[in-house]
PDB file of the backbone (N, CA, C, O) and the ligand in Angstrom, with CONECT records:
HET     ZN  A 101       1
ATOM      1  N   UNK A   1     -11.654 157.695 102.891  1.00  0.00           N
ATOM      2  CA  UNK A   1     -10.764 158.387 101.958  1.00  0.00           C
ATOM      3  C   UNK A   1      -9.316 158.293 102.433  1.00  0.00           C
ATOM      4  O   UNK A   1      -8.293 158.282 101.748  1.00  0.00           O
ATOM      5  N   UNK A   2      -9.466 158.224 103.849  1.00  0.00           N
ATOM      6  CA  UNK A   2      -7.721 158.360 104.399  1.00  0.00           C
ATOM      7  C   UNK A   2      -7.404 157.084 104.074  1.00  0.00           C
ATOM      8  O   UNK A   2      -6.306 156.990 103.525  1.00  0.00           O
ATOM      9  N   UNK A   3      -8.034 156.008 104.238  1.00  0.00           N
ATOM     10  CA  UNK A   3      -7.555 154.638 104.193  1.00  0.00           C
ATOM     11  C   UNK A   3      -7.473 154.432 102.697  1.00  0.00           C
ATOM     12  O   UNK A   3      -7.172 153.294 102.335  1.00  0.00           O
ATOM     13  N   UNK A   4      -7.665 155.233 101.885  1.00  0.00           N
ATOM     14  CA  UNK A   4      -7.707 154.520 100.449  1.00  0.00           C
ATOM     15  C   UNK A   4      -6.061 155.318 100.267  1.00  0.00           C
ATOM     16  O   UNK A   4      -5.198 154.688  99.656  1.00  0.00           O
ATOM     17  N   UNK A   5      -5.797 156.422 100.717  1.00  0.00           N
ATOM     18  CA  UNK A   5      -4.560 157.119 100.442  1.00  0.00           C
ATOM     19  C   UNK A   5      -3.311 156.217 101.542  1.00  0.00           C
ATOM     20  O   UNK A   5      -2.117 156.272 101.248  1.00  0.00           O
ATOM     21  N   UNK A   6      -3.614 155.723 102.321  1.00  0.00           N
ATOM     22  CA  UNK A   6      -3.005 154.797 102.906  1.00  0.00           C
ATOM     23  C   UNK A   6      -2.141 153.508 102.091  1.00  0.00           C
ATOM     24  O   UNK A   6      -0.950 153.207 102.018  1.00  0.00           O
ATOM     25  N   UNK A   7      -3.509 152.889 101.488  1.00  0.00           N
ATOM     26  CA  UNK A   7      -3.203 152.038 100.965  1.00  0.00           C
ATOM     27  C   UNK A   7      -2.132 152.107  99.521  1.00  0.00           C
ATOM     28  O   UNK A   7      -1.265 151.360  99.068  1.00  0.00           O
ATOM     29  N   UNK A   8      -2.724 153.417  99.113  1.00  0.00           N
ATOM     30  CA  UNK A   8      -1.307 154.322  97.853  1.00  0.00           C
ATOM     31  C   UNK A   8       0.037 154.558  98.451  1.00  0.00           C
ATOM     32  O   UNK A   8       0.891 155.086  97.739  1.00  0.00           O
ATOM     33  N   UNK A   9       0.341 154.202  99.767  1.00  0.00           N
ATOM     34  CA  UNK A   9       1.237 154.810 100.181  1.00  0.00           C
ATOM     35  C   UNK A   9       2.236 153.255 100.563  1.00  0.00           C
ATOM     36  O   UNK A   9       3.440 153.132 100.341  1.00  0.00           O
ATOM     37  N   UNK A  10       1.616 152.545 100.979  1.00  0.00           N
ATOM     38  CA  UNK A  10       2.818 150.875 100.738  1.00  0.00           C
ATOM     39  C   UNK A  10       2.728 150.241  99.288  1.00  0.00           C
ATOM     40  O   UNK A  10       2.154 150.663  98.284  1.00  0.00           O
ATOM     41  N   UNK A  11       3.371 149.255  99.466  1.00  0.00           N
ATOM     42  CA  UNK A  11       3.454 148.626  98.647  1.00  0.00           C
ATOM     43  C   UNK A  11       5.053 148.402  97.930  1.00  0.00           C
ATOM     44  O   UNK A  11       5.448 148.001  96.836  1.00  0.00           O
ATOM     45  N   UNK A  12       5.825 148.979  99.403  1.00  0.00           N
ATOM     46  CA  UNK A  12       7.511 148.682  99.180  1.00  0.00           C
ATOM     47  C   UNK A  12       7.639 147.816 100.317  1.00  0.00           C
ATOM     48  O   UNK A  12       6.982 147.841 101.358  1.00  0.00           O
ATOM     49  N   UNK A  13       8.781 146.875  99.905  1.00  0.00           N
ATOM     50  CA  UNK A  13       8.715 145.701 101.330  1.00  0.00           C
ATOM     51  C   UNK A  13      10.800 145.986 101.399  1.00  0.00           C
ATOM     52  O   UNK A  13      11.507 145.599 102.330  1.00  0.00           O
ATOM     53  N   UNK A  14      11.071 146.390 100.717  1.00  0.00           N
ATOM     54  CA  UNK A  14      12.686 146.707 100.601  1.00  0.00           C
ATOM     55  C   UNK A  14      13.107 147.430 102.344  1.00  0.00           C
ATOM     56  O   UNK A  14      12.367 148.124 103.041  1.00  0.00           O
ATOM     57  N   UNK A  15      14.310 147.032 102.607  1.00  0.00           N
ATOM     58  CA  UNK A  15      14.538 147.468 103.816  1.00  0.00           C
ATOM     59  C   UNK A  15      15.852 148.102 103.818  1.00  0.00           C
ATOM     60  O   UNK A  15      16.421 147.858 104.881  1.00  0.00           O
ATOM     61  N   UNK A  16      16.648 148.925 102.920  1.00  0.00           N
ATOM     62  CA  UNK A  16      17.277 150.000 103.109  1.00  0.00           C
ATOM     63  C   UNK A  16      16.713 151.439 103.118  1.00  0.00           C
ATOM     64  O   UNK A  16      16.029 151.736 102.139  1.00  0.00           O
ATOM     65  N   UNK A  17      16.854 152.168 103.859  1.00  0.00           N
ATOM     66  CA  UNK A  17      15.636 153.805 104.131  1.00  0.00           C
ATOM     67  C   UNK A  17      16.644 154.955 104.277  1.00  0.00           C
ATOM     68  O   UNK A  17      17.837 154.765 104.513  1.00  0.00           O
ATOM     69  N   UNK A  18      16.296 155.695 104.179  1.00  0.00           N
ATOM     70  CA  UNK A  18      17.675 157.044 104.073  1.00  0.00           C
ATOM     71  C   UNK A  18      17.227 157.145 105.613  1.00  0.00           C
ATOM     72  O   UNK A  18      16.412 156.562 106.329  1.00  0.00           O
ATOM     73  N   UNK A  19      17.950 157.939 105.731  1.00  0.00           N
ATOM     74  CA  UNK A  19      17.719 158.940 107.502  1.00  0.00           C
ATOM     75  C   UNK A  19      16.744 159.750 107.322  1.00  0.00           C
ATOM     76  O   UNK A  19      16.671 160.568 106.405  1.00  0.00           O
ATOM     77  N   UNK A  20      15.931 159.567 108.197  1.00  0.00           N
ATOM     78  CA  UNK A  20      14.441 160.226 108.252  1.00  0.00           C
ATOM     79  C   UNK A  20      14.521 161.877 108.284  1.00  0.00           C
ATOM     80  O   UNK A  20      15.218 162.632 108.962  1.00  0.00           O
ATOM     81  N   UNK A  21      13.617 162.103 107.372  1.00  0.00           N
ATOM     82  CA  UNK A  21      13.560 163.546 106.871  1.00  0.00           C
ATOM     83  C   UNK A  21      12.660 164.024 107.565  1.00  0.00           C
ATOM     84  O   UNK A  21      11.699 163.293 107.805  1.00  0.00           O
ATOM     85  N   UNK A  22      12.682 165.486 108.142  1.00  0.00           N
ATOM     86  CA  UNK A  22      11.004 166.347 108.855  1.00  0.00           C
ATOM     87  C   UNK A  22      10.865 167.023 107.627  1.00  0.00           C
ATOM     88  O   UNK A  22      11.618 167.459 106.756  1.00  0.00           O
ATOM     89  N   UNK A  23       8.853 166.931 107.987  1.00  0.00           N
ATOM     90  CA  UNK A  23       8.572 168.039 107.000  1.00  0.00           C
ATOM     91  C   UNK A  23       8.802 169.340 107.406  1.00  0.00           C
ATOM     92  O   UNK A  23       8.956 169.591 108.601  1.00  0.00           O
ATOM     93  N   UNK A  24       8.847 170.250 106.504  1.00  0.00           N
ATOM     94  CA  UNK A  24       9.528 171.468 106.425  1.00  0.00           C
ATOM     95  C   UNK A  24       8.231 172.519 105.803  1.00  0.00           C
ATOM     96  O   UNK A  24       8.281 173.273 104.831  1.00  0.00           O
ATOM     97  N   UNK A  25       6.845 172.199 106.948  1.00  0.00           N
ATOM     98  CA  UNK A  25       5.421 172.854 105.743  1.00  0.00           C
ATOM     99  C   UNK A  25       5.808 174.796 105.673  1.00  0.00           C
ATOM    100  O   UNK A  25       4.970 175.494 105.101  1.00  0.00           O
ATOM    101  N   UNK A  26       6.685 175.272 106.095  1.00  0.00           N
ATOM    102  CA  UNK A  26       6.841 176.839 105.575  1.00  0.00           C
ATOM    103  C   UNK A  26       7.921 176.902 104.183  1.00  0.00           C
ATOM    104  O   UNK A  26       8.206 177.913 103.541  1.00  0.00           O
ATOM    105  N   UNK A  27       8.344 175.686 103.980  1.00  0.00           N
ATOM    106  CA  UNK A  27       9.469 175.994 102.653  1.00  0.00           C
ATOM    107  C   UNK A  27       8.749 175.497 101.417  1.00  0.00           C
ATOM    108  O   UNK A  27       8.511 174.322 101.140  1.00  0.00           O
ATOM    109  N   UNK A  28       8.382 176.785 100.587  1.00  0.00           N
ATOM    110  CA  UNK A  28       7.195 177.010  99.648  1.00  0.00           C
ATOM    111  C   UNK A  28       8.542 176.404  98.601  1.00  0.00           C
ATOM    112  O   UNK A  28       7.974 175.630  97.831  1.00  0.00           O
ATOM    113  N   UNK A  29       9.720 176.418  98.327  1.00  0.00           N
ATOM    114  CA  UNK A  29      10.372 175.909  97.480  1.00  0.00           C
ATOM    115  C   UNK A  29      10.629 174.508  96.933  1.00  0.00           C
ATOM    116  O   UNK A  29      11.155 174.282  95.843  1.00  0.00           O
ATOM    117  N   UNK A  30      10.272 173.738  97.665  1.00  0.00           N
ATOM    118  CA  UNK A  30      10.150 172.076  98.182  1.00  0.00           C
ATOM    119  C   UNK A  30       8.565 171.726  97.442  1.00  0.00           C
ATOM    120  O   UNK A  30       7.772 172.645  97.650  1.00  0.00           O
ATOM    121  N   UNK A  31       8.111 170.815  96.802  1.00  0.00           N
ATOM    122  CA  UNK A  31       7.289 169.971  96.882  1.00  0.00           C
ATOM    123  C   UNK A  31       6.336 169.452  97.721  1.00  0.00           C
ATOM    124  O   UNK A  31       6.713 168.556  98.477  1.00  0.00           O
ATOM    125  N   UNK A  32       5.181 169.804  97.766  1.00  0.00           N
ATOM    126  CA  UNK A  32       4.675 169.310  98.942  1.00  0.00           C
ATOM    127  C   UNK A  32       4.481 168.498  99.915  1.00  0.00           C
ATOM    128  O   UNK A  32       4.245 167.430  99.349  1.00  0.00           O
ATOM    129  N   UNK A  33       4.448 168.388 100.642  1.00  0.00           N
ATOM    130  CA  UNK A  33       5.128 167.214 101.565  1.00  0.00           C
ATOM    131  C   UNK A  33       3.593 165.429 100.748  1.00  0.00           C
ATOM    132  O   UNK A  33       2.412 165.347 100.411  1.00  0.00           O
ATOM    133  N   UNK A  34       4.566 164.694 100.843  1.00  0.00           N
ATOM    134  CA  UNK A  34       3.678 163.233 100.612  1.00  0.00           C
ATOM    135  C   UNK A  34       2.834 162.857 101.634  1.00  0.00           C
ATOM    136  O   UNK A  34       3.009 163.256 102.785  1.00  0.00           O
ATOM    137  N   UNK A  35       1.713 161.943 101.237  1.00  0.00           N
ATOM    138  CA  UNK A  35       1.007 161.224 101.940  1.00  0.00           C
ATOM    139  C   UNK A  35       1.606 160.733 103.065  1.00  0.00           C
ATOM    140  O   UNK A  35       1.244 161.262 104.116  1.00  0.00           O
ATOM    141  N   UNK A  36       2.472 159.816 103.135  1.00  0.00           N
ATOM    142  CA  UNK A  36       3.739 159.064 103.702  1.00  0.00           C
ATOM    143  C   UNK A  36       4.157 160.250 104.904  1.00  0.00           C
ATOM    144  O   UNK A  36       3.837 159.909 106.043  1.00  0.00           O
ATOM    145  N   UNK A  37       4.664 161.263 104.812  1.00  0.00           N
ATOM    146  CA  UNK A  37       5.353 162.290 105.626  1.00  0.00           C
ATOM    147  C   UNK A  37       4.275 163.101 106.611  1.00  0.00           C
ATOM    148  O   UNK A  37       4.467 163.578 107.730  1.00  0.00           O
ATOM    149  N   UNK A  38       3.086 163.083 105.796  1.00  0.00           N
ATOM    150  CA  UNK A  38       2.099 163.911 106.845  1.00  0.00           C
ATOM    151  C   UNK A  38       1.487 162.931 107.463  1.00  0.00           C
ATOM    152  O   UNK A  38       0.800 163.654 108.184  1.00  0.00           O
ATOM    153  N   UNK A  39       1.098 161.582 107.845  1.00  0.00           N
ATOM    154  CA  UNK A  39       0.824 161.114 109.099  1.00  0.00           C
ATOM    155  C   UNK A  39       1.345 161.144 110.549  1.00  0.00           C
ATOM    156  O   UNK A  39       0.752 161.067 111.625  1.00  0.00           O
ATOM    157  N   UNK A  40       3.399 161.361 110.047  1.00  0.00           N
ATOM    158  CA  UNK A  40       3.680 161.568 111.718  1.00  0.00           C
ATOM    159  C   UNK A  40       4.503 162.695 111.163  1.00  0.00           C
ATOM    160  O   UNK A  40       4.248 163.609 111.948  1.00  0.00           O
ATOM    161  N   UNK A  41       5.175 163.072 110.446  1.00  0.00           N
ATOM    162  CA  UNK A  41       5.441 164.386 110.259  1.00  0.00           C
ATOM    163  C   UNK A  41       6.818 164.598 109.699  1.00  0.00           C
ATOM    164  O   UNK A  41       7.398 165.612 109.309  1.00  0.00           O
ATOM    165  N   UNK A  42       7.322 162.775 109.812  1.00  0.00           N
ATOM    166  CA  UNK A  42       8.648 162.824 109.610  1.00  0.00           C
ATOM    167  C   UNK A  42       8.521 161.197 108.460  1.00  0.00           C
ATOM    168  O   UNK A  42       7.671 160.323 108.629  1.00  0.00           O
ATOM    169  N   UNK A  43       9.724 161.178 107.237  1.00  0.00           N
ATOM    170  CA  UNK A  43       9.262 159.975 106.590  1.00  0.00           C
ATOM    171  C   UNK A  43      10.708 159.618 106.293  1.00  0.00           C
ATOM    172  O   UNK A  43      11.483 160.315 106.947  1.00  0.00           O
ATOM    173  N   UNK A  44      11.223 158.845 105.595  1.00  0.00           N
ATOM    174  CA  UNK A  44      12.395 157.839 105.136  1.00  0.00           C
ATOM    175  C   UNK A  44      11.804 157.522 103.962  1.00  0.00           C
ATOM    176  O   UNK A  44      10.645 157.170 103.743  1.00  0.00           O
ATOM    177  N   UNK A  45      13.003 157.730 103.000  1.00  0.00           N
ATOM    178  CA  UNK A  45      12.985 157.119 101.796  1.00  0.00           C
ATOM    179  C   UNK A  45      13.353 155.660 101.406  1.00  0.00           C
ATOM    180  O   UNK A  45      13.890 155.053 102.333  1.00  0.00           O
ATOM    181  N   UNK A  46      13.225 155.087 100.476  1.00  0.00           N
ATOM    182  CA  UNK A  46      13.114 154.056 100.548  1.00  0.00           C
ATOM    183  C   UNK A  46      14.822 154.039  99.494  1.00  0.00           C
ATOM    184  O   UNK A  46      14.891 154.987  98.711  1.00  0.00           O
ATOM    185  N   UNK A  47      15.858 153.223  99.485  1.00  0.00           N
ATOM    186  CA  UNK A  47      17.122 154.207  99.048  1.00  0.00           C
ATOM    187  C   UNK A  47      16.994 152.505  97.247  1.00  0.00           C
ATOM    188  O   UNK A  47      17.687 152.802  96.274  1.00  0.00           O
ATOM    189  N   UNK A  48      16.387 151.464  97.156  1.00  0.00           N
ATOM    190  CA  UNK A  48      16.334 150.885  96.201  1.00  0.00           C
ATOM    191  C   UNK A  48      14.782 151.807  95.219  1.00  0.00           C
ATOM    192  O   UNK A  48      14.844 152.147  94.037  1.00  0.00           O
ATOM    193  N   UNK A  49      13.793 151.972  95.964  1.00  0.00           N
ATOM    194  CA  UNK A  49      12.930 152.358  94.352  1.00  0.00           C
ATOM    195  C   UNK A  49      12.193 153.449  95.246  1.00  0.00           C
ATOM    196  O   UNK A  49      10.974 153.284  95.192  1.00  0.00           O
ATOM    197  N   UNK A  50      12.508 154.328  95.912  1.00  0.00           N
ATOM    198  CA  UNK A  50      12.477 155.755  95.942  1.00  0.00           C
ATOM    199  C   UNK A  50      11.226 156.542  96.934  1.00  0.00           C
ATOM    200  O   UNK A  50      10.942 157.717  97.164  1.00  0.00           O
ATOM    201  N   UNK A  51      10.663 155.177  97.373  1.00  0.00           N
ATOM    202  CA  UNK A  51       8.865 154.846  97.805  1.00  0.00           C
ATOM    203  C   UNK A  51       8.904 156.066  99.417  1.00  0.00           C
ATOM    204  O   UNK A  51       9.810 155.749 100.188  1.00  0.00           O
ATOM    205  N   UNK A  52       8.490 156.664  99.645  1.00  0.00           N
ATOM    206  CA  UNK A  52       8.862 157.406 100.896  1.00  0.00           C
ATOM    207  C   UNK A  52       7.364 156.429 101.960  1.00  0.00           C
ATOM    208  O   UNK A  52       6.260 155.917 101.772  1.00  0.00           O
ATOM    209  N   UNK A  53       8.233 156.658 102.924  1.00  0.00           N
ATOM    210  CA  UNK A  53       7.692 155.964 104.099  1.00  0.00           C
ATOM    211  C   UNK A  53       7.609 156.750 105.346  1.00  0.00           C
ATOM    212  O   UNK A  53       8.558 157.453 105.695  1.00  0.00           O
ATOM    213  N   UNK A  54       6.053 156.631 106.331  1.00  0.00           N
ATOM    214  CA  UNK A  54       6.246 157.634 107.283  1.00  0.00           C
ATOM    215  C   UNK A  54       7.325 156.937 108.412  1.00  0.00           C
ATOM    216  O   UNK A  54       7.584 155.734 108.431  1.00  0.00           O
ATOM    217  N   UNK A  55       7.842 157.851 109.254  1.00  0.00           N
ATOM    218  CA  UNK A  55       8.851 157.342 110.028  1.00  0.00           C
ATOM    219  C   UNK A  55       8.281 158.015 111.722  1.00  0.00           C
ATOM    220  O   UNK A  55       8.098 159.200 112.002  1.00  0.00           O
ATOM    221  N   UNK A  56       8.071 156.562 112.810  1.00  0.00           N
ATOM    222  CA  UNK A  56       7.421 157.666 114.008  1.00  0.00           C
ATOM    223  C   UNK A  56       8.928 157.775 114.365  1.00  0.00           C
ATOM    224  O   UNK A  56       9.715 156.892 114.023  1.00  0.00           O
ATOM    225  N   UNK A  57       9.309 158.862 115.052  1.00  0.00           N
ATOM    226  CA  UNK A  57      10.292 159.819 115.308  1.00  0.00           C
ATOM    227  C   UNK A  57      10.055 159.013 117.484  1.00  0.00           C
ATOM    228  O   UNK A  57      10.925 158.673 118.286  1.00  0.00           O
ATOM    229  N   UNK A  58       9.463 159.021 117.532  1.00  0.00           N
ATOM    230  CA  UNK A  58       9.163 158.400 119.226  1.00  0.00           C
ATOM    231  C   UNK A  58       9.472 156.999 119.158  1.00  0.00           C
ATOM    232  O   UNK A  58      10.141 156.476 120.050  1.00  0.00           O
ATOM    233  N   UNK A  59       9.016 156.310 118.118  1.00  0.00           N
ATOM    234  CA  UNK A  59       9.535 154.907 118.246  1.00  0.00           C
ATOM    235  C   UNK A  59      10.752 154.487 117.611  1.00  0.00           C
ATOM    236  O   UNK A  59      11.507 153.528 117.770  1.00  0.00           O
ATOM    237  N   UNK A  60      10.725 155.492 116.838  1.00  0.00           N
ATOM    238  CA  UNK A  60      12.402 155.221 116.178  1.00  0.00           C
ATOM    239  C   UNK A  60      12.062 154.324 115.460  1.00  0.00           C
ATOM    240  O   UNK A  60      12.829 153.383 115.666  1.00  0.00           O
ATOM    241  N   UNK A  61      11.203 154.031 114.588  1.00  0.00           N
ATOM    242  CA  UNK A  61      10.946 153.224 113.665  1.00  0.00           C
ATOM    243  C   UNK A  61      10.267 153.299 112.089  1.00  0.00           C
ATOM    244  O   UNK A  61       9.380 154.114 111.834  1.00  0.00           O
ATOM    245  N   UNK A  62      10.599 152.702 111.451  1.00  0.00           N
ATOM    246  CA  UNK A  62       9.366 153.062 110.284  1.00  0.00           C
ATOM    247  C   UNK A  62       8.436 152.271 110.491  1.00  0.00           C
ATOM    248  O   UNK A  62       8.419 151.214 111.123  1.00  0.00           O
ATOM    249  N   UNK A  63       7.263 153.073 109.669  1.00  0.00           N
ATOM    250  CA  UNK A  63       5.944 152.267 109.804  1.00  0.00           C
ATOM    251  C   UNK A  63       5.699 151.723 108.359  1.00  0.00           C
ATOM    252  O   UNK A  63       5.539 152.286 107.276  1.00  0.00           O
ATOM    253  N   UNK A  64       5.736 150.211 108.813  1.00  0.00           N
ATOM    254  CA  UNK A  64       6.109 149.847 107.349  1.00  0.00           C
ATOM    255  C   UNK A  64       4.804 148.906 106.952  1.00  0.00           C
ATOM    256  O   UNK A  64       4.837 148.247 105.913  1.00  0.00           O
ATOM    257  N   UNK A  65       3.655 148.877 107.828  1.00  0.00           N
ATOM    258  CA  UNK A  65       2.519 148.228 106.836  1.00  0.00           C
ATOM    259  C   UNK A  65       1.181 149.328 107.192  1.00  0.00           C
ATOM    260  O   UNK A  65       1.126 150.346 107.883  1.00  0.00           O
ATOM    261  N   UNK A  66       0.240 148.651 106.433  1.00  0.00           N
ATOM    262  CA  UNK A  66      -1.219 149.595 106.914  1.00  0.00           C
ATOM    263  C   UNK A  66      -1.973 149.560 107.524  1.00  0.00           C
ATOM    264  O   UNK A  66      -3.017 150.208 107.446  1.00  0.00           O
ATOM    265  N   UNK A  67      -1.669 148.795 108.309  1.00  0.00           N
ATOM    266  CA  UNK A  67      -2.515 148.707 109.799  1.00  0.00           C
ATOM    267  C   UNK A  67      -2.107 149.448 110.693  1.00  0.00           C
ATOM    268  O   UNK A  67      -2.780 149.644 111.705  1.00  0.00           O
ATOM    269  N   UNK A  68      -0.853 150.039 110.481  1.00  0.00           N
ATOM    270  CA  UNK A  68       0.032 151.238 111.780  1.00  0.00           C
ATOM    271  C   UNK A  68      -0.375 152.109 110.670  1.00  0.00           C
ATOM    272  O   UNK A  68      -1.493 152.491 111.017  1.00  0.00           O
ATOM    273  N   UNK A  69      -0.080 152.693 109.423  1.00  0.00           N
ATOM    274  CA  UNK A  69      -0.498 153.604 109.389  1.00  0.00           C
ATOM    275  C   UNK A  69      -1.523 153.955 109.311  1.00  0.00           C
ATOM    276  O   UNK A  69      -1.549 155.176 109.155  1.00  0.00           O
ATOM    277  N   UNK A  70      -3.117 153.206 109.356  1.00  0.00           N
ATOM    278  CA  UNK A  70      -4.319 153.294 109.753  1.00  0.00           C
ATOM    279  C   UNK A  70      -4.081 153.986 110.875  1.00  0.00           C
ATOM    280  O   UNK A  70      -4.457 155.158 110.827  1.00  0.00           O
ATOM    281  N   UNK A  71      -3.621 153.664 111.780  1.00  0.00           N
ATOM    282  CA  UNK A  71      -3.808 154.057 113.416  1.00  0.00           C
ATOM    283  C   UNK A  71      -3.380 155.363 113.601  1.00  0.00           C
ATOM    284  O   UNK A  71      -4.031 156.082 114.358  1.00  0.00           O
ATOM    285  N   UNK A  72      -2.207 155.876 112.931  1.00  0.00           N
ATOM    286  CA  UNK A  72      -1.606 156.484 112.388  1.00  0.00           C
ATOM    287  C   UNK A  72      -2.664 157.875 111.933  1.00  0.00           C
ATOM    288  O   UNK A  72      -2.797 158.889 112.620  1.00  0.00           O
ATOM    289  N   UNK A  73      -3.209 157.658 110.867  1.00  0.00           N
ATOM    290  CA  UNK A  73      -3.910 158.335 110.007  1.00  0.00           C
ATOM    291  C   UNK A  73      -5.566 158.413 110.923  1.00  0.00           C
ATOM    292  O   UNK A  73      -6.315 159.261 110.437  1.00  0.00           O
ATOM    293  N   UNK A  74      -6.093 157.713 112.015  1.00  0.00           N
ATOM    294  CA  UNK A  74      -6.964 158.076 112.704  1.00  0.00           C
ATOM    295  C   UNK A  74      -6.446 158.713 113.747  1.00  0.00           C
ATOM    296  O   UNK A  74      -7.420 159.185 114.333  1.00  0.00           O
ATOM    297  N   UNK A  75      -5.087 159.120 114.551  1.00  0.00           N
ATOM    298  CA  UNK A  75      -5.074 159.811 115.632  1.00  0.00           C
ATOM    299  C   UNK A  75      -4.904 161.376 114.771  1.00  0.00           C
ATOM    300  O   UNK A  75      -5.530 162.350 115.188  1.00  0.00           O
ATOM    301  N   UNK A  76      -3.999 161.483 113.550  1.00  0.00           N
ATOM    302  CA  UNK A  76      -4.040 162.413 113.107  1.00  0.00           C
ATOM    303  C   UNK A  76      -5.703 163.136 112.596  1.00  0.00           C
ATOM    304  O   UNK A  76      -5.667 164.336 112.324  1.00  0.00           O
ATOM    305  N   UNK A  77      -6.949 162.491 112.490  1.00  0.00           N
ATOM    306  CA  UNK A  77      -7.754 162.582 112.483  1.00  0.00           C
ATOM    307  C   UNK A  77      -8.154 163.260 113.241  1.00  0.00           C
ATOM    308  O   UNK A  77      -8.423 164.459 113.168  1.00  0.00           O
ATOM    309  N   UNK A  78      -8.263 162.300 114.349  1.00  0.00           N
ATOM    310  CA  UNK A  78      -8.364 162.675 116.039  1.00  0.00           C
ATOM    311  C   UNK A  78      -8.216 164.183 116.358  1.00  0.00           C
ATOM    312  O   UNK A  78      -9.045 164.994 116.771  1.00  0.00           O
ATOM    313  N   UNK A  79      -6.532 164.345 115.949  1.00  0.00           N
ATOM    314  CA  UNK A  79      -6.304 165.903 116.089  1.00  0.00           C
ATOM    315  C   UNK A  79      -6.537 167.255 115.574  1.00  0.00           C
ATOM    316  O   UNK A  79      -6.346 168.365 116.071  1.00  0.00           O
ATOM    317  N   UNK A  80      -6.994 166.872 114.464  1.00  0.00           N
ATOM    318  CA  UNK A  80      -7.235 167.315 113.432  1.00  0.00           C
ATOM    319  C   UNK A  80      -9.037 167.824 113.619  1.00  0.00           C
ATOM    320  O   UNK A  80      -9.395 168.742 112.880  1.00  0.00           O
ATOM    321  N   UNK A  81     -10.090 167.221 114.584  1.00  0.00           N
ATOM    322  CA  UNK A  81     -10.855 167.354 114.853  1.00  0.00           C
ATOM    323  C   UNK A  81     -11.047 168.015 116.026  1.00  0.00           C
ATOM    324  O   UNK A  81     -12.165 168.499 116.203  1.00  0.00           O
ATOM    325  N   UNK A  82     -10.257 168.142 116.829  1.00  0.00           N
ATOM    326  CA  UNK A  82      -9.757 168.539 118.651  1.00  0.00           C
ATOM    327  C   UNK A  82      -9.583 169.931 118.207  1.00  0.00           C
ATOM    328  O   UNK A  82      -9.226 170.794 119.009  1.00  0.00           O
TER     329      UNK A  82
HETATM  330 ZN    ZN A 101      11.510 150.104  98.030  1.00  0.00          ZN2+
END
């Protein structure tokens, strides 16, 4: 199931991204946070067609295909089970 929401979550290859946003899960005023934002906790928008992307905050990078965010989406698993 995680990997099928994974796969909903690329499908932008564009490489301008806003400055990476944290989620904010106590601000009931906001939208719920995306697929994209809850694997590492922090995401970048995509600034041509709007696509949000998770962003690891340790590597300073976006994770821009689905094989990282597979890995991604099993450690959050991981923790999530711990
Ligand atoms: Zn895009």
């Amino acid at each position: 199931m995680i990997a099928k929401l994974v796969d909903a979550v690329f499908g932008c290859w564009h490489n301008r991204y806003s400055f990476p946003i944290t989620i904010r899960p106590n601000s009931r005023n906001r939208s719920r946070p995306s697929t994209a934002a809850a694997l590492t906790g922090m995401y970048v928008v995509c600034l041509d067609c709007g696509k949000e992307l998770p962003y690891d905050w340790r590597e300073m990078k976006v994770i821009g295909s689905p094989s990282q965010a597979r890995q991604y989406a099993q450690e959050l698993a991981t923790k999530q089970a711990a």
